[in-house]
SEZA-212981 format. One record per residue (C-alpha): residue number from 1; residue in one letter; x, y, z. Coordinates in steps of 0.001 Angstrom, whole numbers. Example, Ala and Ser with C-alpha at 12.3 -4.5 7.8 and 13.67 -1.06 7.14 Angstrom:
2
(1,'A',(12300,-4500,7800));
(2,'S',(13670,-1060,7140));
//
This chain:
392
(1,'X',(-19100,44867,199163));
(2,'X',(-16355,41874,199762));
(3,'X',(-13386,42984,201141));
(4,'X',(-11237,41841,198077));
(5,'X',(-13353,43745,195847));
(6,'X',(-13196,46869,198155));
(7,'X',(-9310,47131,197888));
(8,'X',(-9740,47409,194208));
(9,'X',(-11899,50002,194503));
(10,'X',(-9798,51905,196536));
(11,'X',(-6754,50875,194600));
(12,'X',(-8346,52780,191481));
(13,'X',(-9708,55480,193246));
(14,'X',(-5756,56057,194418));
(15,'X',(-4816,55705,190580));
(16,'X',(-7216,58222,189916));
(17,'X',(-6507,60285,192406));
(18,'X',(-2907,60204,191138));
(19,'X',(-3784,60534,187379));
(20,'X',(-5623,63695,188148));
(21,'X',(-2878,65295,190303));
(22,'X',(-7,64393,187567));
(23,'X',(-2855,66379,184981));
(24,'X',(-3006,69385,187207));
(25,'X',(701,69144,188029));
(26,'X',(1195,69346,184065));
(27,'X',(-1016,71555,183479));
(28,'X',(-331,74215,186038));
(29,'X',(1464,77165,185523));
(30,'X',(5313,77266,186663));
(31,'X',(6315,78822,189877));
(32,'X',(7294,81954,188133));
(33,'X',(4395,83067,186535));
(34,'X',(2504,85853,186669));
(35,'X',(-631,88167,185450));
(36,'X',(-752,92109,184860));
(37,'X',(-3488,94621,184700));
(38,'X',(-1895,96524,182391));
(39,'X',(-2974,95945,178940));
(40,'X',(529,96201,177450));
(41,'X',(3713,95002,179072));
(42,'X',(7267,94151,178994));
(43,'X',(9808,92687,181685));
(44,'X',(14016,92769,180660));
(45,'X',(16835,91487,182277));
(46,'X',(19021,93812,180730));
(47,'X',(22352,91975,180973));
(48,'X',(21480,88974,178570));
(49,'X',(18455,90412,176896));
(50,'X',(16202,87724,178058));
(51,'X',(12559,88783,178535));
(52,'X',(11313,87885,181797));
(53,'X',(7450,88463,181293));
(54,'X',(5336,90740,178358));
(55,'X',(1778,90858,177399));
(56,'X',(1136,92477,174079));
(57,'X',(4916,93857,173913));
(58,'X',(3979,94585,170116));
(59,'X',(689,95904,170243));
(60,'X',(1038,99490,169013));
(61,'X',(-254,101837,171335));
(62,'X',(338,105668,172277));
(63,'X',(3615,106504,173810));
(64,'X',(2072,109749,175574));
(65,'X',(4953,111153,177936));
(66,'X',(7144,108175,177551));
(67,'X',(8014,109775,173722));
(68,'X',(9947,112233,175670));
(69,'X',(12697,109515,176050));
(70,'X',(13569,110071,172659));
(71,'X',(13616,114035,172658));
(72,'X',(15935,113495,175552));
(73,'X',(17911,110710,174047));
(74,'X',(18573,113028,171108));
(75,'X',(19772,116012,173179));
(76,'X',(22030,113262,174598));
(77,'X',(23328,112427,171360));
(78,'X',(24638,116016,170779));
(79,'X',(26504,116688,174088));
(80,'X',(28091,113267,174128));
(81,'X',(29779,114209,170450));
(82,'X',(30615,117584,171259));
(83,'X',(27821,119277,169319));
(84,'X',(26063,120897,172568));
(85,'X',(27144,121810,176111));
(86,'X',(24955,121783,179190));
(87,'X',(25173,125482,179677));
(88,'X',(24432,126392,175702));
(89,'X',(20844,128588,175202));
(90,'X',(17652,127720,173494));
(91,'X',(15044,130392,173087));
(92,'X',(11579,129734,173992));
(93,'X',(9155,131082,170932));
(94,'X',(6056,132301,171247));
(95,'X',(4605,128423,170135));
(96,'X',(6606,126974,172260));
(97,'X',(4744,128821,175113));
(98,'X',(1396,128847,173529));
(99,'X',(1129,125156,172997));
(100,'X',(3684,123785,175915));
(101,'X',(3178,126751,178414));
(102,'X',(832,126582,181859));
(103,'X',(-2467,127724,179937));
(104,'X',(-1922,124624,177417));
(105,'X',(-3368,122132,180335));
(106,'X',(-392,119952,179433));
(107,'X',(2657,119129,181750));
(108,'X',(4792,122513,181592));
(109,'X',(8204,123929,182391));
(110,'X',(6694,127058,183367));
(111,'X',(8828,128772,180847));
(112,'X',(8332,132564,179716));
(113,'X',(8691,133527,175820));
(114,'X',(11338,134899,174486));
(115,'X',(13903,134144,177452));
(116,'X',(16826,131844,176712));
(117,'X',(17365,128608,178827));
(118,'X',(20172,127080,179511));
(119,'X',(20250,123211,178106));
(120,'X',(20626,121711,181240));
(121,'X',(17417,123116,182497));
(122,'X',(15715,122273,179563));
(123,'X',(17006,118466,180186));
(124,'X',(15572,118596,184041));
(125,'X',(12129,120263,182486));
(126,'X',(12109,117584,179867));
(127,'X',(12611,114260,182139));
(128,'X',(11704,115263,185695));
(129,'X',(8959,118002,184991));
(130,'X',(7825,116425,181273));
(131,'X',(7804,119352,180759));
(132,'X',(5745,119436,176903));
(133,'X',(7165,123064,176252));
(134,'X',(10689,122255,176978));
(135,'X',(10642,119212,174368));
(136,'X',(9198,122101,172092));
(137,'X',(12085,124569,172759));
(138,'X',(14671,121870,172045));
(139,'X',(13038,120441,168687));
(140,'X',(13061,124246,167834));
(141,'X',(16821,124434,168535));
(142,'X',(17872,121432,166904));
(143,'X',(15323,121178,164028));
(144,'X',(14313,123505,161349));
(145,'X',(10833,122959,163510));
(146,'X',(9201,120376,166008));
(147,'X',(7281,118397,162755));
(148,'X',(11272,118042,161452));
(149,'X',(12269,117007,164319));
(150,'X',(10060,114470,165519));
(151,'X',(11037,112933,161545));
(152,'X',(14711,113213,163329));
(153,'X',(13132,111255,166529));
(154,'X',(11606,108250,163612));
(155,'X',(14473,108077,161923));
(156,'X',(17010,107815,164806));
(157,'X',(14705,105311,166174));
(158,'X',(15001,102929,163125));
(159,'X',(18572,103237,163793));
(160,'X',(18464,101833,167546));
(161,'X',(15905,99039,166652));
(162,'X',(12546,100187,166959));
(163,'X',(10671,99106,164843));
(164,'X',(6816,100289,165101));
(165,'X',(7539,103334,166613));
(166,'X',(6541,106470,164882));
(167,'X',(7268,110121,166175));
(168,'X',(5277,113231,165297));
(169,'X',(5473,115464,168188));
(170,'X',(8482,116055,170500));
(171,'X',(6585,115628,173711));
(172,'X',(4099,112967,172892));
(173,'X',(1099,115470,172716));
(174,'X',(-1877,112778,171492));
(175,'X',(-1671,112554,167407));
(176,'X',(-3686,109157,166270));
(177,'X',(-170,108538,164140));
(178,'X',(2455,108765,167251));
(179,'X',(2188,105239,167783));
(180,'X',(5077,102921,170149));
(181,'X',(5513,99267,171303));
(182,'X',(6311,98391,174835));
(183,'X',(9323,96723,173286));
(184,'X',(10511,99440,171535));
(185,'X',(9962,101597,174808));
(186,'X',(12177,98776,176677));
(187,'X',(14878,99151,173972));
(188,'X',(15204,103450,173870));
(189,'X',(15802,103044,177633));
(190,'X',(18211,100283,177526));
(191,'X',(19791,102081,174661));
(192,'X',(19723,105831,177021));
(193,'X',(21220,103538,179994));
(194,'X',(24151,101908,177870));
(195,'X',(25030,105223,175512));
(196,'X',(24656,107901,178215));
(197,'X',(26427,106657,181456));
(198,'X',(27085,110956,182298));
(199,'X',(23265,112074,181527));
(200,'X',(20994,109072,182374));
(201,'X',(21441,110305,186116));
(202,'X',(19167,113049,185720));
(203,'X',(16063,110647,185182));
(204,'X',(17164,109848,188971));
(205,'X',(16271,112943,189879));
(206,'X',(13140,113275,192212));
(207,'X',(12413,117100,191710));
(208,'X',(13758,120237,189705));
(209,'X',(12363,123869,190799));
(210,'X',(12557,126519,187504));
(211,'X',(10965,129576,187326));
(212,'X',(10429,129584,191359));
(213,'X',(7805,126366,190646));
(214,'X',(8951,123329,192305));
(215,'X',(7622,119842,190547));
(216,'X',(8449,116721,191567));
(217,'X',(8937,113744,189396));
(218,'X',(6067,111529,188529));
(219,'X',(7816,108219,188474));
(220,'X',(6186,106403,191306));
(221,'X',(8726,103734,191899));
(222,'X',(11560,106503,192457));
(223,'X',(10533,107001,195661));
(224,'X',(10574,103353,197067));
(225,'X',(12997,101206,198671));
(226,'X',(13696,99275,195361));
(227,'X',(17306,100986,193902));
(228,'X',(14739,102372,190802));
(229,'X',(17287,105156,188799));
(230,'X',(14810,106050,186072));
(231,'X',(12831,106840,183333));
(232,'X',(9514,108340,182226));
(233,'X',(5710,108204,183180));
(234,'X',(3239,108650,180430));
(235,'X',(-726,109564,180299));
(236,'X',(-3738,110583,177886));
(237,'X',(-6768,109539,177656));
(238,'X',(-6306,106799,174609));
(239,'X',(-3107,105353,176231));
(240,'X',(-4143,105340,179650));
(241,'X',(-1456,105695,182710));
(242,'X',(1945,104014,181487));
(243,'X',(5705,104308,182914));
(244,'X',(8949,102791,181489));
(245,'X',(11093,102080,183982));
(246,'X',(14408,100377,185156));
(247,'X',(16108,99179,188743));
(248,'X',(19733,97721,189185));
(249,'X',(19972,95331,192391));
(250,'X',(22916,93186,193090));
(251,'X',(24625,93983,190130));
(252,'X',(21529,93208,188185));
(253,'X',(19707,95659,185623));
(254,'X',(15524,95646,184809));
(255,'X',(13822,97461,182812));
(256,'X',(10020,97134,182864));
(257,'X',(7275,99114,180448));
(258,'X',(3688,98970,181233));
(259,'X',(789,101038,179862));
(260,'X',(-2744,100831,179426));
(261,'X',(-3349,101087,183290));
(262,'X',(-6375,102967,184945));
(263,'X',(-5300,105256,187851));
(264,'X',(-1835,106561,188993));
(265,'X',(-2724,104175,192047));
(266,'X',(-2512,101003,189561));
(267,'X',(739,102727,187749));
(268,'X',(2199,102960,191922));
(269,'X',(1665,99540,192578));
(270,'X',(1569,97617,189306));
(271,'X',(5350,98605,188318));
(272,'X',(6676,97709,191759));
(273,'X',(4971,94608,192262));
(274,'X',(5961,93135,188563));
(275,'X',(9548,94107,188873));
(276,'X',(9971,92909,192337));
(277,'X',(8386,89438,190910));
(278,'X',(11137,89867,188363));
(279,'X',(14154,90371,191112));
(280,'X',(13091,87307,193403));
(281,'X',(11980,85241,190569));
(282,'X',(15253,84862,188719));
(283,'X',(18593,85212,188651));
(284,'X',(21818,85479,186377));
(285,'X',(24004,82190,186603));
(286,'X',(27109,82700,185366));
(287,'X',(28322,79103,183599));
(288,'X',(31718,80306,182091));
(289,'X',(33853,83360,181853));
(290,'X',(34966,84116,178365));
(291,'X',(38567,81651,177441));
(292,'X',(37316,78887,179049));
(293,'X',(37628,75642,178202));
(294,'X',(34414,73739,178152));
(295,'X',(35445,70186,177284));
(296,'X',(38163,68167,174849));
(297,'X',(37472,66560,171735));
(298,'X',(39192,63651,170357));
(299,'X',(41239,64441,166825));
(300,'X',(40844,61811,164043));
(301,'X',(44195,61972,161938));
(302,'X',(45967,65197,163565));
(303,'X',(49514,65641,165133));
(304,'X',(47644,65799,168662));
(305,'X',(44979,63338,169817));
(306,'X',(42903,65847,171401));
(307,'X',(41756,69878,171080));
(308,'X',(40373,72083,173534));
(309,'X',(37153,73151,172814));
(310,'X',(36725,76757,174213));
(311,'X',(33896,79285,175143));
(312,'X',(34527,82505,173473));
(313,'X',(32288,84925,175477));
(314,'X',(30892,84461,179128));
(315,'X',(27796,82452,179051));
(316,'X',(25566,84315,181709));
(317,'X',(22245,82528,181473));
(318,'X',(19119,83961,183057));
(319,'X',(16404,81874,184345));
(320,'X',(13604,80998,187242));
(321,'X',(15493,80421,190509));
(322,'X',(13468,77285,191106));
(323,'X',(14396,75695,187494));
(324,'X',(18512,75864,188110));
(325,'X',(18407,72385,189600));
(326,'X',(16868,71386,186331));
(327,'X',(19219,72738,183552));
(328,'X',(21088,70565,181534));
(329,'X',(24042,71795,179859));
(330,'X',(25210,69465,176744));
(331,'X',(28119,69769,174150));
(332,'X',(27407,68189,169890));
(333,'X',(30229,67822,168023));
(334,'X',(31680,64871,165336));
(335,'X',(33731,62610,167444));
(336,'X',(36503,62571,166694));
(337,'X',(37043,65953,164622));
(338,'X',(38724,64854,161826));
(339,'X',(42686,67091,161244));
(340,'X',(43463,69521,159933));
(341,'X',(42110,71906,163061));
(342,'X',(42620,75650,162654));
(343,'X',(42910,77761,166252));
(344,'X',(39841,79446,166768));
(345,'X',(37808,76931,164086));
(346,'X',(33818,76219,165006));
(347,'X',(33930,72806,165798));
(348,'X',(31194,72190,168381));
(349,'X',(28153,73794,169960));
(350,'X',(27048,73587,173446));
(351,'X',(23235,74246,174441));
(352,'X',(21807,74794,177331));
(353,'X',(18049,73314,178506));
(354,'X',(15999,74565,180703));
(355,'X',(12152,73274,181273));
(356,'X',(9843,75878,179923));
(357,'X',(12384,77843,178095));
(358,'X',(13454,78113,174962));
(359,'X',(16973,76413,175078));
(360,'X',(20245,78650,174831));
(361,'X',(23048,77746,171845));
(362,'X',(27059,79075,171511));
(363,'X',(29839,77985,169654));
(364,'X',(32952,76569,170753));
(365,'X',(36163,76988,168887));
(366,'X',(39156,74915,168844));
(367,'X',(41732,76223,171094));
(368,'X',(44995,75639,169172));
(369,'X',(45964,74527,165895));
(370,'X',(46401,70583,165311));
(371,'X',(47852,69592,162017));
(372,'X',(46821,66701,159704));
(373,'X',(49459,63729,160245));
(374,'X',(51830,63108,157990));
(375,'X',(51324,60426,154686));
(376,'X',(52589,57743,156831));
(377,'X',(51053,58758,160198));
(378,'X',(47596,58265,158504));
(379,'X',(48498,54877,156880));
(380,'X',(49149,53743,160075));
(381,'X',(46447,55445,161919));
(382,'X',(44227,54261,159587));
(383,'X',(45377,50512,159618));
(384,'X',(45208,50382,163252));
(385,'X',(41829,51578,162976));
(386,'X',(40860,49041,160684));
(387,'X',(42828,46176,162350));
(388,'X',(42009,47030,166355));
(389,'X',(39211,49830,166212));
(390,'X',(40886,52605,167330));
(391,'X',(40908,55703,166372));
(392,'X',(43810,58702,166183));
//
């Protein structure tokens, strides 16, 4: 081949070579990303709501265990309005045993019939021991009876968001109806977390001994080196292993669900590994405190030629540490905003881009009042405009 004609060749080879690496460069996955085993899941940066990773999040699936979330929350509920103290008495009935006692092959308090337990117990049985016969006793006690109750556990749920979640059991014994979301799971803890600042610390809690039986909790991530503070495992047979959980670090707040896994080994590994992803992945950028001005806008026609145009609410944006160096922050507004201006009028919107991410919109209000110029302050305003071009 002549040398000439070999050069090309090479030269087209490189632009190949290039054209395929720009493809794959396009067409490969960010740095963040990342795969699950678990057949439903949801990642939350609790702070600004965003949602760092989910895989069927809406899928409906069995709650199992994780149900118990809401039988707590509602217990909750009560001592936080004065309706119930910690050391009030439930009785345990005869059902209660029967169906939620040791010989029911279910997770168990261990409690005796007809004794009387104090509600803090019943709280430790419930959400460190899942304890099926302790969720019983408190439906009981609350309830005309657990099938009332668990209508109670739906309807309070509609309240707080959830919206495909369906109750029919206090504990989250199998029932083909009792049907969740990871999402909704993700919510009922954020919700628990944010309501219940003096009770969400028992879900901390690594063991509780009753009835001379100590049990320890089942929530796998408790018990590594990751700052986890809570909430609830869950398994049957249709659901599979499953755990909602949630881990502050440097002032940060997750909370992961995942379910559908196939051994307490995957549920051990799987939640540690996705919300450790989740902690060195991203972070919370904090772009303005509440007040602040963002930018000025010229005024067409006012007493002043300019307003400040001012971020009501801190804008904490969370995104992949890699992408910060890529986000572009951008104001939109009529230039110049035509007088009069009333403090604390929308006048502009900044948005925030990001590559790969949906894009991030506030408001900005004017910051003081600017009156419309007098009759003659407008004539001449306006004839300068016409005569020179300017404007104001």
């Amino acid at each position: 081949m002549p040398a000439k004609h070999a050069h090309h060749h090479r030269h087209r080879n490189l632009l190949t070579g290039l054209a395929f690496l720009l493809a794959w460069l396009l067409a490969a996955p960010p740095a963040a990303a990342i795969e699950t085993i678990a057949k439903q899941a949801i990642l939350v940066e609790v702070t600004t709501g965003e949602v760092l990773f989910e895989k069927n999040a809406d899928q409906l699936m069995a709650p199992a265990s994780m149900s118990k979330m809401m039988t707590a929350y509602m217990v909750f509920e009560r001592l936080k309005n004065g309706g119930l103290s910690l050391d009030d008495t439930f009785p345990v009935s005869e059902d209660a045993w029967r169906r939620g006692g040791a010989k029911s092959g279910g997770s168990t308090m261990f409690l005796e019939p007809g004794k009387r337990i104090r509600v803090e117990d019943l709280i430790r049985g419930i959400v460190v021991q899942s304890g099926n016969d302790a969720c019983i006793v408190v439906a009981e006690a609350l309830a005309s009876s657990e099938k009332a109750f668990a209508e109670e556990m739906t309807k309070k749920g509609r309240e707080l968001g959830l919206k495909n979640t369906v109750f029919k059991n206090a504990s989250g014994w199998p029932d083909p109806e009792e049907v969740t979301t990871a999402r909704d799971l993700a919510l009922l803890a954020e919700r628990t977390i944010e309501k219940f600042p003096d009770y969400y610390h028992y879900y901390a809690e690594k063991e509780f001994t009753y009835n001379g039986i100590r049990q320890i909790n089942r929530n796998p991530l408790l018990y590594k080196d990751m700052a986890a503070d809570g909430l609830k495992t869950g398994h049957t047979e249709a659901s599979g292993y499953g755990l909602t959980a949630s881990a502050v670090r440097d002032g940060r707040r997750l909370i992961l669900v995942v379910n559908g896994l196939d051994s307490k080994k995957d549920r051990a590994r799987e939640p540690e590994r996705l919300m450790a992803w989740g902690f060195r992945e991203f972070n919370n950028y904090r772009l303005f405190s509440a007040g602040d001005e963002v930018t000025k806008a010229d005024v067409w026609l006012g007493e002043e030629k300019k307003v400040s145009l001012v971020i009501e609410k801190q804008l904490l944006i969370t995104m992949p540490r890699n992408a910060r160096p890529e986000m572009k922050v951008t104001v939109h507004f009529d230039n110049p905003v035509p007088a009069p201006i009333a403090n604390g009028a929308v006048v502009a919107r900044l948005v925030v881009t990001t590559p790969g991410r949906a894009s991030v919109e506030v408001p900005l209000k004017a910051g003081a009042e600017v009156k419309r110029l007098g009759l003659f302050g407008r004539l001449g305003a306006a004839f300068k405009a016409i005569l020179w071009g300017q404007s104001g």
